[in-house]
C-alpha positions, 0 to 999 in steps of 0.5 A, a space after each residue: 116659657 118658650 124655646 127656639 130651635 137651633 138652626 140645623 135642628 129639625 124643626 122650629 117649635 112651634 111650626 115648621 119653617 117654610 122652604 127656602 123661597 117658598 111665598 111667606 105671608 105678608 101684610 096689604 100695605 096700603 098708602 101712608 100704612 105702616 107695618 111691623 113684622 117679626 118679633 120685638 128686639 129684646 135681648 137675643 130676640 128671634 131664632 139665631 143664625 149662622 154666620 153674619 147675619 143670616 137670611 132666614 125663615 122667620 119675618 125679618 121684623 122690618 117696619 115696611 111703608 109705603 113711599 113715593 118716589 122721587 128719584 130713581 130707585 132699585 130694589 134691595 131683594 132682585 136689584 131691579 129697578 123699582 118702575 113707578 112712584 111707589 115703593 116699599 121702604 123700612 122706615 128703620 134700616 132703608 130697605 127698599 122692595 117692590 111690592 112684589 117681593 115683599 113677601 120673599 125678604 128674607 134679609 133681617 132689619 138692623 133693629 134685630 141683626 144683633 139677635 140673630 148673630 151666632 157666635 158674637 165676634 168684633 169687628 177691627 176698623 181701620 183708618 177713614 178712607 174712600 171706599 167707592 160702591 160700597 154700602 153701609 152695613 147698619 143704614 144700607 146707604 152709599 158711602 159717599 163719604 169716607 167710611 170706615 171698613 173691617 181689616 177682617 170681613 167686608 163689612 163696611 159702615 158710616 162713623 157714626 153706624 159703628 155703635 149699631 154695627 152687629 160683632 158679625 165679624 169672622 170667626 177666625 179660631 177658638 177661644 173657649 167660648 162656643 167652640 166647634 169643629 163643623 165650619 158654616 158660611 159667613 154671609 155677608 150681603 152687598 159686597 157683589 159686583 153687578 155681574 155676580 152670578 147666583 150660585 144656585 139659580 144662576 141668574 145675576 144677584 149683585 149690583 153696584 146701585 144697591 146693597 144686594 146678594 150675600 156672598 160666603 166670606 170664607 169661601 166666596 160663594 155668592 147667592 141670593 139672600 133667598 137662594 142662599 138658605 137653600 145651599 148647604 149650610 157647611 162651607 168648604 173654604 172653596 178654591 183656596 181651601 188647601 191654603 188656608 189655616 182652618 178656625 178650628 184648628 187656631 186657639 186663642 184665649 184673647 178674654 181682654 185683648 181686643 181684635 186689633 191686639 189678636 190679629 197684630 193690626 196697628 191700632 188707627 190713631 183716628 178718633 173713635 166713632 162719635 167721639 165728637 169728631 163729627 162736630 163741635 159739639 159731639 153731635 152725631 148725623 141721625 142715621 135714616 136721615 143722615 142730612 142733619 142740618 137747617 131743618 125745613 119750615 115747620 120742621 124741628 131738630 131735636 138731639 136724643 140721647 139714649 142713656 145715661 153714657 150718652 149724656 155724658 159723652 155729648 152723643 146723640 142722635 139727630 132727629 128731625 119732626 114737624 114743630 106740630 108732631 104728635 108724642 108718639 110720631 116723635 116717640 117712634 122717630 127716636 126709637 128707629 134712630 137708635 135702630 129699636 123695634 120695641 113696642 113704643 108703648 114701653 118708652 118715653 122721652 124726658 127733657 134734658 136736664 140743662 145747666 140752669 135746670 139742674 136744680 129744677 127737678 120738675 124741668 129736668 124730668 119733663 115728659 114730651 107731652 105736646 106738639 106746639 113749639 112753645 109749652 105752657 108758659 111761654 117757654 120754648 120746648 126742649 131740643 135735647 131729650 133723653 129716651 128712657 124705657 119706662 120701668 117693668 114690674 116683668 120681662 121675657 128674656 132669652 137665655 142662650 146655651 154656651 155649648 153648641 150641642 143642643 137642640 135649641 138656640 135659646 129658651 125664653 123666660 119670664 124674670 121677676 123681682 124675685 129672679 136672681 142669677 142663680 134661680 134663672 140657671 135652676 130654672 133653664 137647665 132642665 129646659 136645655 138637657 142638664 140636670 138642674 142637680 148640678 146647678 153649681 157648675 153652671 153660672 149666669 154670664 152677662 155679653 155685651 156684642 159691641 162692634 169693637 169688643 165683645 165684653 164677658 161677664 159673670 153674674 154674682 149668684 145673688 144679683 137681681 136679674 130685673 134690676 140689672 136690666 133696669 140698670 143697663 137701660 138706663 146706661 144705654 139703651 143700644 146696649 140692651 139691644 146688644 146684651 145677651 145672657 148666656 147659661 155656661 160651665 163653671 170651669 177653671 180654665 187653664 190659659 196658655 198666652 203667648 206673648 212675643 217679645 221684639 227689638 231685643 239686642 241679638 245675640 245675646 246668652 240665655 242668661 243676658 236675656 233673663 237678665 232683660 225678661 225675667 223668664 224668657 227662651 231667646 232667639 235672635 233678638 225675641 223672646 217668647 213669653 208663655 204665661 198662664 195667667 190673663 191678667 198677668 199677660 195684659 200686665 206684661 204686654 202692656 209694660 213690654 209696649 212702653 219700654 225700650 232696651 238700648 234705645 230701641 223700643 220693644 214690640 209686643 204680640 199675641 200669638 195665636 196656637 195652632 192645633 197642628 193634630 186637627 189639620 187635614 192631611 191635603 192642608 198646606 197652609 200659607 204663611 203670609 209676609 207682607 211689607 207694607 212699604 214696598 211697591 209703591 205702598 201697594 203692601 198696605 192694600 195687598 195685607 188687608 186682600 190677603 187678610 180677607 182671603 185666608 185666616 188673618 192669623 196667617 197673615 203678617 205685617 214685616 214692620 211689625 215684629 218681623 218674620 219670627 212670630 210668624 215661624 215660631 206660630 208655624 213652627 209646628 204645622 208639619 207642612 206649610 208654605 210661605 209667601 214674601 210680598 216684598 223686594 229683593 231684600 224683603 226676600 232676603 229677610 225672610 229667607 235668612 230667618 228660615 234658616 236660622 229656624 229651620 231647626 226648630 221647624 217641624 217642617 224644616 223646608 217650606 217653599 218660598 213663593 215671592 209676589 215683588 214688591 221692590 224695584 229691582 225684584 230679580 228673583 221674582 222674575 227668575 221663579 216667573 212672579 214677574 218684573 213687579 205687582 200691578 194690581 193683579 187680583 189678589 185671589 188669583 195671585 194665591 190661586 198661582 200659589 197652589 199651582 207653582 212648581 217648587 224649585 231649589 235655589 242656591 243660598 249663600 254665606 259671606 263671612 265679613 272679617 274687617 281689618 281696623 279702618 286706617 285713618 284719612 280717607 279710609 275712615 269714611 267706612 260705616 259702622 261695622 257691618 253684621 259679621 255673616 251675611 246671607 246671599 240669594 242673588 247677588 254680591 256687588 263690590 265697587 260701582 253696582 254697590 256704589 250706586 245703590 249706597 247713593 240711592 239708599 240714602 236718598 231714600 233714607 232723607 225722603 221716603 215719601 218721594 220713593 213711592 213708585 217703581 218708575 221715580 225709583 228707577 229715575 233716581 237710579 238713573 240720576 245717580 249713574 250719570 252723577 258717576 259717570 266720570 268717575 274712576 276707582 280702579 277696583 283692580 288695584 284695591 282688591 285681590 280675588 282667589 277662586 278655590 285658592 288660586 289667584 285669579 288676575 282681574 282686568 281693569 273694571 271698576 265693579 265685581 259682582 258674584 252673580 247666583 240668578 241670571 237677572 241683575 239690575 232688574 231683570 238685565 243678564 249680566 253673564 250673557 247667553 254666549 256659549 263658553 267652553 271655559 265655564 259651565 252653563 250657569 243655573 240657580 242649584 248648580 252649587 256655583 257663582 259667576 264672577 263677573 266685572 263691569 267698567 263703568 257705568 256706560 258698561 252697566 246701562 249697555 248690560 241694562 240695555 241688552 246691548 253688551 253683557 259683563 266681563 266674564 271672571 271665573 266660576 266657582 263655590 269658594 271666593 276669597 276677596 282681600 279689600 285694599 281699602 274702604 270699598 262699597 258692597 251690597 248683598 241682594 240690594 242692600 249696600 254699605 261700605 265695607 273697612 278694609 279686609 277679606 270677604 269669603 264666599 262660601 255655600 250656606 248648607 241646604 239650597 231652599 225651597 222656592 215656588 216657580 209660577 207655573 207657565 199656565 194659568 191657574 184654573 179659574 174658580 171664585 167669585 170676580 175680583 171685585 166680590 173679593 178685595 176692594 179698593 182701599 185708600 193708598 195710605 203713606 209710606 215707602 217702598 222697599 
């Protein structure tokens, strides 16, 4: 009976850890010699760590040889260049050393990472895609090809790695399941750029030629693996530690909903992994030899299999031998393709059971026995095999506390036929400092860490413990590799699921809602769902998935709750709005930096529900800020959702930061964001987020009340528009709006051409010179009164009531000329210029600061009478308006915006490139 030492406790038992860096004990490696170091990886095997798989003190169990080389090659420990032909290689993982850093390898070899997990958390893979100098996490190779990558973390793997893939994920909030307060580093290794500087020794620990250093992916620390364990283990969120929403303070008790489902991510419609998208047949590459194909003379491939669901689903691993290989070559060669550094003596290959040997028994059962390619009889060997653990009459099993608060990680016992779940709880308790009195609050729960989902459950008292480790190695053998047993409280938890309904009809009574969802508070169109019940809240979210109300589908989210009493008083964290299709798809790229960068539960996809869920998230953190990632009218959005909420809010101003993402981006470039994102580091864009300046800008009100549209050319009118309209920047009636309808349904026909800010303004361009000659006389099919007086219009063919100065991208219409007639225009003044335009050679003057508009009139109060059908927008968004009247009127509290500091942010964090990578440009349309 053994117990490990929980890391932070004050010793390992058994002997103390050696200091951090200090020279640890290593084999003589001769030519051709293998060497094991480090435990077995049984379930749970070695001390635990924190974070993704931690470096630490105990032997990280690789099997090093040593190997001539015969290209050049870097070290995975120093990332020096390994001078010579030897090198030392595991032959499991890929690692590569020089022969003199062995001894300081402290990075554990894939066959144990699962192990050496603390808190198992799956990973969420998005589409295929080219990610350039990025490494494989499971088999340290470069992905040359296109790999798949986590929304969440860094972490970067093959398709066909993905099974072997540790649930390392970011902790990211609470779920019931070993919660704590103290926050730790996540280390991820091989996301460095090659000027990465150590944070303890200062010397140079990334490389772009092999997976090296390990960088904190919450604080964005970088070290060595070495140096890493002498840094204190807490992490502090670093720069941005104001901005982000702590894990602690989120809970989300998920039990079935997958990672995807918890953090709004869309689900890839690409196969799964080694779902037979790799070949034909549903072959799957070897993974330390991923060149699967005609094998050379005297060499064989042979398809392994590792259970029972492996044969079913067609998946296996490709291995390649000499014809003439010996049992044991070809035993240990199966074994690392499936990542397993047991001892082979426990395991034997069997023949795979073919068609026509399905009622030969002796042939279906075969153990590989010979080397020669043809067996007794003349018959040809096998190519299929199937890797099965011989049977066990005992095993060693680490069982794991579910509370964080004890003095080891794990305790080993020994199971016997005679062991069930009841008798292993009885006897693990006393050894974790329970009473084994009390053994009927304690149950035994089975953990499979799948990379994709982390699967829980609880064993029935009386289940035989030996036989379902039989029964799990017989399905899978990478399964028990990643299987852990956990002794926890046996308590009734009471779940609190919310879940938000979208795309519902607006406006609607309290009781037309009900009348849609049977119980349900309503709000603008969504609902949110609180259920106390997990099988009830997957029931409802997948009916709410499938159904559609008034034709229009209904979206379905899980929403996380904050814990807003456990934040810190300095915590201001970010809410984050992002549009996937604005500035040229960049949307999509910026969503998954700031996923990386902040809790993923701050982060939200504006195509996917809207800004409600994430206010109604929010709506009790006492003081928070918001980031919009779009165009004018992305902001705009945003900004009348607030207004709508802001009742509802404990903080009932948050200031609104704005990174443009559209073509025109007005506003952006008043409160200093610039003309349009270009592919800044996205650090530092949160980093001008903390510094900005907060500012008060003027919202405004536009009451639409159309008359019936007359018949004839009148009845071109659209259908009728919202009644109220909310205003930020700009209102423009005749030619201004005219052109933007233009380029409205352009876009609408062929969104994929309008993936540049560049073409968008050439469409613009085209469109203008279309109307050139075209004359409406707006004078005479309007009339305009500014606080109830008349106002006489000259002969223009636009009006636009301006609130910023920058329209039209960034052009200033009222102009900077002195007017004793007028005040000095500013956004929180409580006024709108009115301004009018001739035509479009006026328009391209303005743009062209060559002229400026036509001065009208100031005021708060407007009153506009519309003769006929006429075109209108609001901040970028146009329509054609029936005959009637537009009022104009102040919208109650100005809001809160955040102005770029003309300084630049103080520099802190990791370079760009240790941050956010680059990712493929997905499709899709601006805003």
């Amino acid at each position: 009976m053994e117990a490990a030492a929980e890391p932070g406790a004050r010793g390992w038992l058994g002997g103390g850890s050696p200091r951090p860096g200090s020279p640890t004990s290593s084999p003589e490696l001769g030519a051709g010699s293998r060497s094991r170091s480090g435990p077995g990886s049984g379930p749970g095997s070695g001390p635990e760590r924190s974070g993704a798989r931690t470096p630490g003190p105990a032997a990280p169990s690789h099997s090093f040889r040593k190997v001539t080389l015969t290209k050049p090659t870097f070290c995975h420990l120093c990332s020096d260049f390994i001078w010579g032909l030897a090198g030392i290689l595991c032959d499991v993982c890929n690692f590569m050393s020089h022969e003199k850093c062995l001894k300081h390898v402290k990075t554990p070899c894939t066959s144990v990472a699962p192990s050496l997990v603390r808190v198992p958390v799956a990973h969420c893979f998005g589409p295929r895609g080219l990610y350039k100098r990025r490494f494989c996490s499971v088999c340290r190779k470069g992905l040359e090809a296109p790999g798949l990558r986590c929304e969440v973390c860094e972490l970067h793997v093959h398709p066909d790695c993905v099974p072997f893939a540790c649930s390392d994920c970011r902790q990211c909030h609470q779920d019931g399941h070993r919660d704590h307060d103290a926050h730790l580093h996540h280390w991820r290794e091989g996301t460095l750029p090659s000027g990465a500087r150590c944070e303890l020794c200062r010397k140079t620990c990334g490389s772009s030629d092999v997976p090296a250093g390990v960088r904190c992916e919450w604080c964005g620390i970088q070290a060595h693996s070495v140096c890493s364990a002498a840094l204190a283990p807490e992490c502090t969120f670093g720069r941005l530690r104001t901005l982000v929403l702590p894990p602690a303070c989120v809970r989300l008790l998920s039990r079935n909903f997958s990672k995807m489902h918890c953090f709004r991510i869309p689900e890839s419609a690409a196969p799964e992994p080694g779902d037979g998208e790799d070949s034909a047949d549903g072959s799957v590459p070897a993974g330390p030899g991923r060149e699967v194909g005609t094998p050379e003379s005297g060499k064989q491939t042979l398809k392994i299999f590792d259970g029972s669901d492996a044969m079913q689903r067609n998946h296996f691993r490709a291995v390649t031998v000499p014809r003439l290989a010996r049992s044991q070559e070809v035993l240990e060669a199966a074994l690392r393709a499936y990542y397993i550094s047991e001892d082979p003596q426990g395991f034997q290959l069997q023949a795979l059971p073919t068609p026509v040997q399905l009622g030969d028994t002796a042939a279906a059962g075969r153990v590989w026995s010979a080397g020669p390619a043809e067996e007794e009889g003349g018959r040809a060997a096998p190519e299929a095999w199937v890797l099965r653990a011989l049977p066990r009459t005992q095993e060693i099993l680490k069982i794991y506390p579910a509370w964080l608060k004890v003095g080891v990680a794990y305790v080993s016992i020994r199971v016997t036929p005679q062991s069930t779940a009841r008798s292993v709880v009885l006897e693990v308790l006393p050894l974790l400092g329970q009473q084994a009195e009390g053994v009927e609050g304690f149950q035994l729960v089975e953990v499979l860490m799948g990379s994709r989902q982390v699967q829980r459950t609880v064993l029935a008292d009386e289940e035989p413990l030996l036989d379902r480790l039989r029964e799990i190695r017989q399905t899978s053998l990478r399964q028990m590799s990643q299987t852990r047993f956990y002794v926890a409280e046996t308590r009734v938890l009471a779940p609190r699921i919310s879940l938000f309904v979208g795309g519902l009809p607006p406006g609607l009574s309290h009781q037309e809602y009900r009348s849609l969802l049977d119980e349900a508070v309503a709000s603008k169109g969504a609902v949110v769902l609180d259920v106390a019940c997990f099988a009830e809240a997957e029931r409802l979210y997948m009916l709410i998935r499938d159904t559609a109300v008034r034709g229009r589908p209904l979206t379905a989210l899980v929403l996380p709750e904050v814990l807003h009493t456990k934040l810190a008083p300095d915590c201001r964290p970010l809410l984050v709005f992002v549009n996937p299709r604005s500035g040229g798809l960049k949307g999509r790229d910026l969503l998954c930096s700031f996923r990386k960068l902040l809790n993923p539960h701050q982060v939200f996809e504006l195509t996917n529900g809207g800004p409600l869920p994430g206010f109604h998230m929010f709506s009790r953190v006492p003081c928070f800020r918001v980031l919009v990632c779009g165009g004018d009218g992305t902001v705009g959005w945003v900004l009348a959702a607030l207004e709508d909420l802001r009742h509802h809010l404990a903080c009932p101003e948050p200031a609104v930061a704005i990174l443009p993402l559209g073509t025109g981006n007005d506003l952006g470039r008043v409160l200093r964001w610039g003309a349009g994102y270009s592919g800044e580091d996205p650090f530092s864009v949160l980093l001008s987020v903390d510094e900005a300046d907060a500012v008060l800008v003027d919202r405004w009100t536009i009451l639409l009340d159309a008359h019936e549209p007359a018949c004839g050319e009148d009845s071109e009118a659209d259908a009728e528009p919202p009644k109220i309209v909310q205003m930020s920047n700009y209102c423009g009636i005749g030619i201004d709006a005219e052109l933007s309808l233009d380029f409205h349904q352009a876009r609408e026909e062929e969104p994929g051409k309008f993936t540049s800010r560049f073409h968008n303004k050439g469409v613009y361009v085209r469109v203008g010179l279309q109307k050139i000659s075209h004359s409406r006389s707006l004078h005479r099919a309007l009339r305009l009164q500014v606080e109830q007086q008349e106002v006489e219009l000259p002969s223009i063919e636009g009006l636009i009531f301006i609130n910023i100065p920058s329209w039209g991208s960034g052009a200033d219409l009222w102009g900077s000329d002195s007017d004793s007639r007028f005040e000095k225009p500013r956004m929180d003044d409580g006024l709108l210029e009115v301004v009018g335009v001739t035509g479009v050679v006026h328009m391209g003057q303005v743009q062209s600061g060559l002229r400026s508009g036509i001065r009208i009139a100031q005021g708060s109060y407007f009153r506009v009478t519309l003769l006929k059908a006429t075109p209108v927008q609001v901040d970028g968004e146009p329509w054609v308006q029936a005959p009637g009247h537009l009022i104009i009127s102040a919208a109650g509290p100005k809001v809160h915006m955040l102005r770029k500091a003309k300084q630049k942010p103080r520099k802190a964090g990791p370079p760009k490139d240790a941050r956010a990578d680059g990712a493929p440009t997905p499709e899709g349309d601006p805003k």
